[in-house]
LONU-640954 format. One line per 4 residues: number of its first residue (from 0); for each residue z, x, y negated of C-alpha. Coordinates in Angstrom, 2 decimals. Last residue first. Example, Ala and Ser with C-alpha at 12.3 -4.5 7.8 and 13.67 -1.06 7.14 Angstrom:
BEGIN
1 = 7.14,13.67,1.06  7.80,12.30,4.50
# end
This chain:
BEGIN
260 = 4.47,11.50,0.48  3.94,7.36,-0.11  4.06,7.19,3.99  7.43,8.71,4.06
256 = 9.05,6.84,1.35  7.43,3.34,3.21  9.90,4.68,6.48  12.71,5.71,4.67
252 = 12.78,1.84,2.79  11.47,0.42,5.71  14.94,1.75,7.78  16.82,0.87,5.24
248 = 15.49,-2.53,4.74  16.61,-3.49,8.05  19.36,-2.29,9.46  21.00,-3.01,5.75
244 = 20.17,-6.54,5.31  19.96,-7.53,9.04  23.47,-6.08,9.75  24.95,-7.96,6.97
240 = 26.38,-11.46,7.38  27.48,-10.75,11.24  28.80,-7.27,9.98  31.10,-7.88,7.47
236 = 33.62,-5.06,6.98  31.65,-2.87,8.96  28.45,-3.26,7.35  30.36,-3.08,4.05
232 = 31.60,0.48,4.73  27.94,2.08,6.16  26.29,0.10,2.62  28.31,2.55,0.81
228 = 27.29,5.60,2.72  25.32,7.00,0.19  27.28,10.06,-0.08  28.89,9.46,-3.55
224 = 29.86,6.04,-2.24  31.55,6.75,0.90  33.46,9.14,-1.41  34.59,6.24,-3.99
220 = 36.03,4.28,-1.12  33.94,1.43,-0.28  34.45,-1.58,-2.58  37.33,-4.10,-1.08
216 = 36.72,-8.10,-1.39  38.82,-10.38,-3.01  40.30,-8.40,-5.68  38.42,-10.31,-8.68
212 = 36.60,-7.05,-9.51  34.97,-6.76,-5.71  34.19,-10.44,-5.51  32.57,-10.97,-9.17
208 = 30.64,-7.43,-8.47  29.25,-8.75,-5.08  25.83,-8.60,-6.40  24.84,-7.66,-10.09
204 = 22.18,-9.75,-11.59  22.13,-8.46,-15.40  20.92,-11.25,-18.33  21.13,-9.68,-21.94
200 = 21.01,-12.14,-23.97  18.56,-15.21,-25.70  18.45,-18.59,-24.44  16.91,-19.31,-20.79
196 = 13.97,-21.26,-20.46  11.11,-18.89,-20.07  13.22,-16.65,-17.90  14.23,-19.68,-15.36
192 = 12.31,-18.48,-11.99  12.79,-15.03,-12.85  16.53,-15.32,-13.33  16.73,-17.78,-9.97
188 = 14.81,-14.92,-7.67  16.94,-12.24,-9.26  20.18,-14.14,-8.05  19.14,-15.34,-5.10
184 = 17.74,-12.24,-3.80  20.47,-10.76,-3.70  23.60,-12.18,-4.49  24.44,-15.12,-6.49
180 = 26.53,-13.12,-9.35  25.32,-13.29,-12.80  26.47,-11.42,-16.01  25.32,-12.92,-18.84
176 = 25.62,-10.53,-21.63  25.37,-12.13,-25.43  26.66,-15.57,-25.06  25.97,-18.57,-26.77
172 = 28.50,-20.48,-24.86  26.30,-24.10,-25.03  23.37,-22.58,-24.58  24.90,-20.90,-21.36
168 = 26.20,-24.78,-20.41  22.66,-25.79,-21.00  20.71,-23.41,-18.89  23.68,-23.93,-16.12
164 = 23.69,-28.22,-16.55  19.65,-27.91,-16.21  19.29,-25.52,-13.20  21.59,-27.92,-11.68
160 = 20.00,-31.27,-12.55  16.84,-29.41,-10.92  18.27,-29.50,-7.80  19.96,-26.65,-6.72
156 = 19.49,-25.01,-2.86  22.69,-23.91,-1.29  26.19,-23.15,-3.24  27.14,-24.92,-6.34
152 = 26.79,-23.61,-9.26  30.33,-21.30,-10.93  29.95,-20.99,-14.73  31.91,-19.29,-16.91
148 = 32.03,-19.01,-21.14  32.57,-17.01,-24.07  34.64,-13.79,-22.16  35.38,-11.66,-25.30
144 = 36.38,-8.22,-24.85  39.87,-7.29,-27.06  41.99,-8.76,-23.60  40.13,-5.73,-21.46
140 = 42.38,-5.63,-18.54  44.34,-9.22,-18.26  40.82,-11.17,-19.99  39.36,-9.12,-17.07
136 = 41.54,-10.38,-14.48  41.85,-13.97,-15.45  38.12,-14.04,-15.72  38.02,-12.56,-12.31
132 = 40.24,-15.12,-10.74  38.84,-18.17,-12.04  35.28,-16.70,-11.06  36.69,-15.83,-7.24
128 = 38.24,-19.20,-7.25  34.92,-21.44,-8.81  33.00,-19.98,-5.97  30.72,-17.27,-7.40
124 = 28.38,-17.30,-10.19  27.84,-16.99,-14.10  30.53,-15.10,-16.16  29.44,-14.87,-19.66
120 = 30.13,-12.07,-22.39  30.30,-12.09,-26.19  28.96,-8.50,-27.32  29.51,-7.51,-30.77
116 = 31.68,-4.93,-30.30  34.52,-4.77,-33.34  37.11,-4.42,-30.82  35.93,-0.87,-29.84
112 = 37.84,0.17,-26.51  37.99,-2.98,-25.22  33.88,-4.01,-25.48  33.41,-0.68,-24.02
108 = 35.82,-1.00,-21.20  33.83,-3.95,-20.55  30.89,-2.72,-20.68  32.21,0.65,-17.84
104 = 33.34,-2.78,-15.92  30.26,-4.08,-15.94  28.19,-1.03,-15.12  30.57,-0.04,-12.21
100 = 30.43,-3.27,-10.30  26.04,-2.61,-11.02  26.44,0.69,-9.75  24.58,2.90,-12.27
96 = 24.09,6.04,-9.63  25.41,9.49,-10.53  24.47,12.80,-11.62  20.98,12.39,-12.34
92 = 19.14,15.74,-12.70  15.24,13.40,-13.04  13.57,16.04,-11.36  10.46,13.78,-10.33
88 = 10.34,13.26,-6.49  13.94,15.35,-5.83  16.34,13.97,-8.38  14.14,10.51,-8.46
84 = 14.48,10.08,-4.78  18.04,11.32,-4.61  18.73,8.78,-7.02  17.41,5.90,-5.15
80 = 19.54,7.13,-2.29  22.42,6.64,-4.48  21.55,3.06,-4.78  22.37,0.91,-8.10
76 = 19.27,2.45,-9.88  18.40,0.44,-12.87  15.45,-2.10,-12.70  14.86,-2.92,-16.29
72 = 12.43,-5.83,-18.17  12.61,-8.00,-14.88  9.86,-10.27,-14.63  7.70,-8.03,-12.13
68 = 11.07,-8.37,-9.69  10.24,-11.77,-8.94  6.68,-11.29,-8.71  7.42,-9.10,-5.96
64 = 9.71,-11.23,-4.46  6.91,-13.64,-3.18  4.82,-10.77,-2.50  7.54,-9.82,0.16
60 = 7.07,-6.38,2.12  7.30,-3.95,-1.60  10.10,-6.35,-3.18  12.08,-6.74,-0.29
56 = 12.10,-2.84,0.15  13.23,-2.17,-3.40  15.99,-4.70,-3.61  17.13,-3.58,-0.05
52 = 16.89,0.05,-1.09  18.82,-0.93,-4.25  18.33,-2.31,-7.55  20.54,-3.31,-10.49
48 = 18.76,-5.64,-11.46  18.05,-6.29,-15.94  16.43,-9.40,-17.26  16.31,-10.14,-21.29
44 = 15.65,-13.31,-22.61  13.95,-13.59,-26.26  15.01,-12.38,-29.74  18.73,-11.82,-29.79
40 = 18.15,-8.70,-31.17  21.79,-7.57,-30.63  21.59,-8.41,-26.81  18.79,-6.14,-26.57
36 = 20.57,-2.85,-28.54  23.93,-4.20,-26.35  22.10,-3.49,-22.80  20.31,-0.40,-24.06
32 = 23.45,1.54,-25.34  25.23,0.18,-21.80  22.22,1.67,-19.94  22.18,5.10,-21.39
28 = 25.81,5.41,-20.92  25.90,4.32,-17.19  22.93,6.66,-16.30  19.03,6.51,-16.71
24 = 15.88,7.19,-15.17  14.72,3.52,-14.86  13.44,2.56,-11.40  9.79,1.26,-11.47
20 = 8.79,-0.14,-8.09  5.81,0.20,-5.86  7.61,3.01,-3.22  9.73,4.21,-6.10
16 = 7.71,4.43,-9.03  9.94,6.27,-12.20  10.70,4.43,-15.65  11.90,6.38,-19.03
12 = 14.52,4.28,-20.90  13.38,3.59,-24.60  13.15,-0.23,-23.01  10.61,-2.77,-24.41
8 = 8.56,-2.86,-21.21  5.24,-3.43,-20.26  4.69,-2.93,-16.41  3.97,-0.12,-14.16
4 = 1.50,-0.58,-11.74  2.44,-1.02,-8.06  1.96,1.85,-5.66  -0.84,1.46,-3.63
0 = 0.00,0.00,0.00
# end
């Protein structure tokens, strides 16, 4: 398969191909600065993944997906193998990965440590306990942030009363950030799918973040995660939900690397 074009994008961050998709060369610092310059111009929707070998993989085998991830204006590299690639492929001398967890809490410290930030922040996903929770937790940890609003859909397929009440209820909040947790693909899938109807902010689909911050579910340790092992630790921890995920796309994700060399 040819590698997939780059797309327009209104990022300063410099953009890599990674077996058809454009990963951002960029670290934790780099991102933040880009997340509040967009969410200060208010001027349209702004889409952000943080992506890794399943993200990539899905979107290379899936067409469907594809044009999912073609609406995103930055695909930031959640994956330490991802940054291997770019370290070794194009020389990038990343030090470390932009975990999407990491990324909102490294925001929120932000947002805490400079009280005049203008960033108002949303909480969209999750069962209504793991949001209630992680508000509580956040307000707890970073009280000068400002949490404008939360959101928890239902589970299972939405009718389109449900995309309505969530557009609106973000109107409503007028946030800045909109951090949304569905899980992959879901959550990319459902911010593509709604783009041209969503106000303006910064819009980031980051995973299990809600779960891990809210104490409900237990991040690797930090050394599992330096070695890319990460996805190792939540294999074992839940198995049944995702052996297919990571068995997977792992192994296309070395395989299509080898066949792009």
């Amino acid at each position: 398969m040819a590698p997939h074009q780059e797309i327009e994008s209104t990022s300063d961050i410099v953009t890599r191909d990674i077996i058809g998709t454009q990963v951002a060369v960029t670290t934790y610092d780099q991102t933040i600065e880009q997340i509040t310059t967009w969410a200060q111009a208010q001027d349209h929707p702004y889409l952000i993944a943080a992506a890794n070998t399943h993200v990539l993989s899905l979107a290379r085998h899936d067409p469907a997906y594809r044009k999912v991830i073609d609406n995103f204006d930055l695909i930031v590299p959640d994956g330490m193998p991802l940054i291997w690639v770019l370290n070794r492929k194009y020389q990038a001398n990343l030090k470390d990965r932009v975990y999407g967890p990491t990324l909102m809490e490294r925001t929120f410290q932000k947002c805490q440590d400079h009280p005049n930030s203008p960033l108002r922040h949303y909480l969209l996903g999750s069962s209504d306990e793991i949001r209630t929770t992680l508000r509580a937790k956040l307000e707890q940890r970073f009280p000068n942030a400002q949490i404008v609003g939360d959101h928890s859909p239902p589970f299972g397929e939405w009718s389109d009363d449900h995309h309505q009440e969530t557009i609106s209820k973000i109107k409503k909040a007028n946030p800045d950030v909109v951090w949304t947790c569905f899980g992959c693909p879901k959550q990319e899938t459902w911010l593509a799918q709604q783009k041209h109807q969503l106000p303006p902010a910064v819009y980031l689909g980051i995973g299990a973040a809600f779960a891990f911050h809210a104490g409900k579910v237990k991040m690797a340790p930090p050394f599992l995660q330096k070695i890319g092992m990460e996805w190792a630790y939540r294999l074992a921890m839940e198995p049944r939900r995702l052996w297919r995920r990571y068995l997977t796309h792992n192994l296309r994700f070395i395989a299509d690397l080898c066949l792009a060399k």
